[in-house]
N, C-alpha and C positions, 0 to 999 in steps of 0.2 A: 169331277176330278178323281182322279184316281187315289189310294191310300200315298200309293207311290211319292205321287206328288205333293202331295200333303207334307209329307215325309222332309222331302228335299228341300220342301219351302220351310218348313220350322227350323230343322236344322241352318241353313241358311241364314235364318232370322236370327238364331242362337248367334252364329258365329258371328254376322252383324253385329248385333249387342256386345258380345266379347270383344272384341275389336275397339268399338266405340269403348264399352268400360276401360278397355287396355288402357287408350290414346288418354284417356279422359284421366286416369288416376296416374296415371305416368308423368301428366304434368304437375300435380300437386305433387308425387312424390319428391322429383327431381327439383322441386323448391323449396321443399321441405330440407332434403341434401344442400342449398345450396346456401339456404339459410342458414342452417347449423352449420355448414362449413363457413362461411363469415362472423356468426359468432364464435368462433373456435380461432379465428385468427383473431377477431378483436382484445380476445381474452388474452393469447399470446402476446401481442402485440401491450395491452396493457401489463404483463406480467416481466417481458423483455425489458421495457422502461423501466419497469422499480427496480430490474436487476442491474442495468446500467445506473439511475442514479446512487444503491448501494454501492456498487465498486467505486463510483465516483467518491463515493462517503471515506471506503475503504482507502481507495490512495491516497485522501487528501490524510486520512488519520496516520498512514503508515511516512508520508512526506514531511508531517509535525514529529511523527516520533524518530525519524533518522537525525531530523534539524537541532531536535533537543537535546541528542544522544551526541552532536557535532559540538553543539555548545559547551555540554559536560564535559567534553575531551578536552577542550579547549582551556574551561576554565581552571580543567585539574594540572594541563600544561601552563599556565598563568603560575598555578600557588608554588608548583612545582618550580618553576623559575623564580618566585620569589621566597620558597624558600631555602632554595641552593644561597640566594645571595644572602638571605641573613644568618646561613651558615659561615659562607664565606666574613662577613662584616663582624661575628662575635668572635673567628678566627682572629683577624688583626685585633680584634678589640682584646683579645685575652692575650695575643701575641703583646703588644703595647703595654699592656695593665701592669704598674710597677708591686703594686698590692698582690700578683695573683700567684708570686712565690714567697714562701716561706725561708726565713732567715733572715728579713729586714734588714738590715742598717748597716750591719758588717759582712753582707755576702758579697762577690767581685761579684759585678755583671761582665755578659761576656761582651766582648770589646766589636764590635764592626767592622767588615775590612772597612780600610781606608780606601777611599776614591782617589787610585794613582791616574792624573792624566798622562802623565808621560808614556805609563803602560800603555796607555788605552791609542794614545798616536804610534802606537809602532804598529 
């Protein structure tokens, strides 16, 4: 054989081998790739859920603290109505109260109109 040949056949051989090494570490790489991109979604995918059940956490905390804040309203409109009425109620009670003027015994009280019916039919 000539050197020539020689030549053409290693080279040959080379690029063989290269080829094969390509084919051959190509496949590991690309599972190596395919692995890590599924553990990369799994981790996503576990990190997505804690983020969902934390908002879950979030509205159910932020739907107690509206409800409680609906209650307070409420309750202040409660006292609020009861205590306009025992406004009202110490009113008539101090309006009535014969004790709650001074001059006792000899003061005129002031008189009431009188209930005219006749007025009241015209």
């Amino acid at each position: 054989m000539s050197t020539l040949g020689i030549v053409i056949i290693i080279v040959a051989a080379l690029i063989a081998l290269a080829l094969i090494a390509f084919f051959a570490l190509r496949g590991k790489s690309t599972e190596k790739r395919r692995t890590r991109a599924r553990e990369l979604r799994d981790r996503s995918e576990i990190k997505r859920a804690q983020a969902q059940k934390e908002r879950a956490g979030a509205d159910e905390q932020e739907a107690r603290a509206r409800r409680e804040t609906a209650e307070a309203e409420e309750r202040a409109r409660v006292a609020d109505r009861r205590h306009a009425e025992a406004e009202r109620q110490a009113d008539r009670a101090k309006a009535i109260d014969p004790d709650r003027k001074r001059g006792g015994f000899l003061r005129r009280r002031k008189r009431e109109p009188e209930h005219d019916e006749a007025a009241e039919r015209r």
